[in-house]
C-alpha positions in Angstrom: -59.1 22.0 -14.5 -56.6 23.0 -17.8 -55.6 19.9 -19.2 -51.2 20.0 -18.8 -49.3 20.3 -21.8 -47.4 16.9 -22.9 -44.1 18.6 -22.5 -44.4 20.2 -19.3 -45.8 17.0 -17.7 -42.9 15.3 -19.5 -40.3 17.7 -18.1 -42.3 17.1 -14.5 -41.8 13.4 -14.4 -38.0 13.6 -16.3 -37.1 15.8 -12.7 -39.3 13.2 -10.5 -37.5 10.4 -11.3 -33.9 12.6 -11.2 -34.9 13.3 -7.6 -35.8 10.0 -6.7 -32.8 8.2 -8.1 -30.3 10.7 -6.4 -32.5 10.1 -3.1 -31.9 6.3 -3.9 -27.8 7.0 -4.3 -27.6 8.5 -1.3 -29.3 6.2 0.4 -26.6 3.5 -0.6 -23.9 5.7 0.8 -22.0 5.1 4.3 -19.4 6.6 6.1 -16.2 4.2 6.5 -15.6 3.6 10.1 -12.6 6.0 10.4 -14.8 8.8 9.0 -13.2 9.3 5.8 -14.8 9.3 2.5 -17.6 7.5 2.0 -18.8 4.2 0.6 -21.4 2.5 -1.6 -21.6 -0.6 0.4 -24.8 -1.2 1.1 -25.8 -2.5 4.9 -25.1 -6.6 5.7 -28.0 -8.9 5.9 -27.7 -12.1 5.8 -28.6 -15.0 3.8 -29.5 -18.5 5.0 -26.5 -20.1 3.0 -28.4 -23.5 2.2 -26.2 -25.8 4.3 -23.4 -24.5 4.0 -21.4 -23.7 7.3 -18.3 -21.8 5.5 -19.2 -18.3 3.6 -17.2 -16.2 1.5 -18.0 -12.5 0.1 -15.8 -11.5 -2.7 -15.2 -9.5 -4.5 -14.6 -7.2 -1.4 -16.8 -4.3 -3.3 -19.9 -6.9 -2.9 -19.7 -6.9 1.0 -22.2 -5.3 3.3 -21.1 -3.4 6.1 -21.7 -3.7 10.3 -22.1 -0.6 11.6 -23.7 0.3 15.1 -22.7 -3.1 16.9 -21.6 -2.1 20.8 -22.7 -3.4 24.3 -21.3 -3.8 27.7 -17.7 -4.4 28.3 -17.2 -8.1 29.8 -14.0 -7.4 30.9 -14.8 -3.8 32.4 -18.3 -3.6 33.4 -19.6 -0.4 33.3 -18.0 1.0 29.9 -19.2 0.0 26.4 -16.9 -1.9 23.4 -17.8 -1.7 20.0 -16.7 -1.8 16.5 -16.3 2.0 16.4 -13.4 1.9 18.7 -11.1 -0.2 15.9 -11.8 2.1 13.4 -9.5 1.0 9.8 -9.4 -2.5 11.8 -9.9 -5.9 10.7 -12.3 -7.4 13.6 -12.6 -10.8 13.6 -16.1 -11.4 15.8 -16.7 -15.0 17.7 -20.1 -15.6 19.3 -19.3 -17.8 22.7 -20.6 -19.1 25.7 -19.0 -20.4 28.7 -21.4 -23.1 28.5 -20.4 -23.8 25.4 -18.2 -27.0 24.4 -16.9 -26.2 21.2 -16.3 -22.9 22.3 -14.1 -23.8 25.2 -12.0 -26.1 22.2 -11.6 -23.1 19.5 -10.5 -20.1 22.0 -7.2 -20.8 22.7 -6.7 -20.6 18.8 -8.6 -17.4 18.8 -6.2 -16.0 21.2 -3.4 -17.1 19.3 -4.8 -15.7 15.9 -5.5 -12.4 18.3 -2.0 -11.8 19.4 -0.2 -13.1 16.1 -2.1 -10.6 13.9 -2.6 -7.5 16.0 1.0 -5.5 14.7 -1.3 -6.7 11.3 -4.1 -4.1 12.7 -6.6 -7.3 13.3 -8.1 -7.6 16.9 -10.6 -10.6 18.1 -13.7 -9.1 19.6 -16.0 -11.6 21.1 -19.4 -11.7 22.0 -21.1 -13.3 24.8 -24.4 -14.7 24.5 -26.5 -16.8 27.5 -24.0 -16.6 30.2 -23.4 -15.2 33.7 -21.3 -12.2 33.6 -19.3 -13.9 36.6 -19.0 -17.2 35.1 -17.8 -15.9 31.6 -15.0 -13.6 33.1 -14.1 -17.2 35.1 -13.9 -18.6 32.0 -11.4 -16.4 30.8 -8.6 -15.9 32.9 -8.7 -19.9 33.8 -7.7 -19.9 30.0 -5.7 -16.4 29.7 -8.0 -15.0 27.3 -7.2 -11.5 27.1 -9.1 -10.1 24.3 -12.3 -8.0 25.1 -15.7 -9.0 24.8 -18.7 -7.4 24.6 -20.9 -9.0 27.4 -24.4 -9.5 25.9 -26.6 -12.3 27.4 -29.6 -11.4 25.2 -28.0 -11.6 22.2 -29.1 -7.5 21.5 -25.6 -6.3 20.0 -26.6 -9.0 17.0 -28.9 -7.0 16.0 -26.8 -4.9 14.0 -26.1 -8.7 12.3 -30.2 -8.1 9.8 -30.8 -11.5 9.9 -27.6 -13.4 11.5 -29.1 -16.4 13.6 -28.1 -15.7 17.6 -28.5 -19.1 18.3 -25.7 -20.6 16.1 -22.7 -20.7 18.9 -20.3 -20.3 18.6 -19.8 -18.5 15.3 -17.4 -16.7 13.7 -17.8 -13.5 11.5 -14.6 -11.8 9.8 -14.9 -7.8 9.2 -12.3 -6.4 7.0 -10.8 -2.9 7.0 -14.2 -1.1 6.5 -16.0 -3.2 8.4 -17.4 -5.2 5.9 -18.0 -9.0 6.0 -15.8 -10.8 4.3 -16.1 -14.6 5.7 -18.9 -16.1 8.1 -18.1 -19.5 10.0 -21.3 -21.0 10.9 -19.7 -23.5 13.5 -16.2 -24.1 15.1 -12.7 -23.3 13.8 -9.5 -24.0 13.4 -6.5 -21.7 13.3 -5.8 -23.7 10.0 -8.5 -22.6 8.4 -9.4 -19.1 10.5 -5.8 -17.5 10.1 -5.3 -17.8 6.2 -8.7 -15.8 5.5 -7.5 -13.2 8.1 -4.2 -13.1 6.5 -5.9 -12.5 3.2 -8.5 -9.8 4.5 -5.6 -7.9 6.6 -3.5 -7.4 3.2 -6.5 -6.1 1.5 -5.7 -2.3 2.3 -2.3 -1.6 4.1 -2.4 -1.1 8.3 -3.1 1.9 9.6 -0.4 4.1 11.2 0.2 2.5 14.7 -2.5 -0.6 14.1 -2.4 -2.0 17.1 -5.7 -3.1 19.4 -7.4 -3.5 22.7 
């Protein structure tokens, strides 16, 4: 075999590593979740915090983005709810239980945050995890919770969560405009506490035309 030349073999690895670092852009490149242009936020996993129980991400260009997270309507069984259908929404996501104590304590302030902020474009989308389908819906209207769930007793739809611990209930994960996460609550809260970071996120990026929700 003819030994290569320096310079071609140079020239070679020069247009390897051009390839590979385009392949590597793209790579880092979604779709927003209205479908317009893209973005280079890379995909959320997340990070044992150390202890802490309250988690910031800014600035909002350092967020990863949820994408794929759907399952089984709780409040119409049968169909599928997901964060696909609030595309340019902020979605604030709550992991509950009907089992659940501190759950039972923090949804009424959900509900309020819910129906304060939607003309804002921010809907509450919760998840259930561990329950009865029955039992969870009981739960609900005794307490005129009207937002929709996603009924998931497995914990499944988390998946789309790399790394977010199922078993932490209830929990509460704020997605802004692109989907992005831009606060994790790692235990129960308050409207005192909840509604100002939702504020915040919402005024990130003006509404969408018509921002209402489910």
């Amino acid at each position: 075999m003819q030994p290569v030349p320096f310079r071609r073999l140079r020239g070679r690895v020069t247009t390897a590593l051009v390839v590979a670092l385009l392949v590597a852009m793209s790579g880092c490149s979604f779709s927003r979740p209205d479908g317009s242009a893209p973005s280079q936020a890379a995909e959320f996993t997340f990070v044992a915090p150390g202890g802490q129980t309250r988690i910031l991400y800014d600035p909002p260009d350092s967020r990863g983005t949820v994408s794929g997270l759907s399952g089984e309507s709780l409040l119409e069984p049968g169909s599928t709810i997901g964060l696909d259908d609030y595309p340019g929404q902020v979605v604030v996501l709550n992991l509950w239980g009907a089992w659940c104590g501190p759950c039972r304590e923090e949804m009424p302030g959900l509900q309020q945050i819910h129906d304060q902020m939607q003309p804002q474009g921010v809907t509450l989308l919760g998840i259930d995890v561990r329950d009865s389908a029955d039992a969870a819906r009981d739960f609900m209207a005794d307490r005129d919770i009207t937002y929709p769930s996603i009924y998931d007793n497995p914990g499944r739809s988390l998946l789309a969560l790399s790394g977010f611990p199922r078993s932490t209930v209830p929990s509460t994960i704020v997605l802004d405009r692109q989907h992005r996460v831009a606060a994790v609550f790692l235990t129960a809260v308050r409207v005192s506490e909840l509604l100002p970071v939702v504020q915040r996120v919402a005024a990130e990026e003006p509404a969408p035309a018509g921002g209402g929700g489910t």
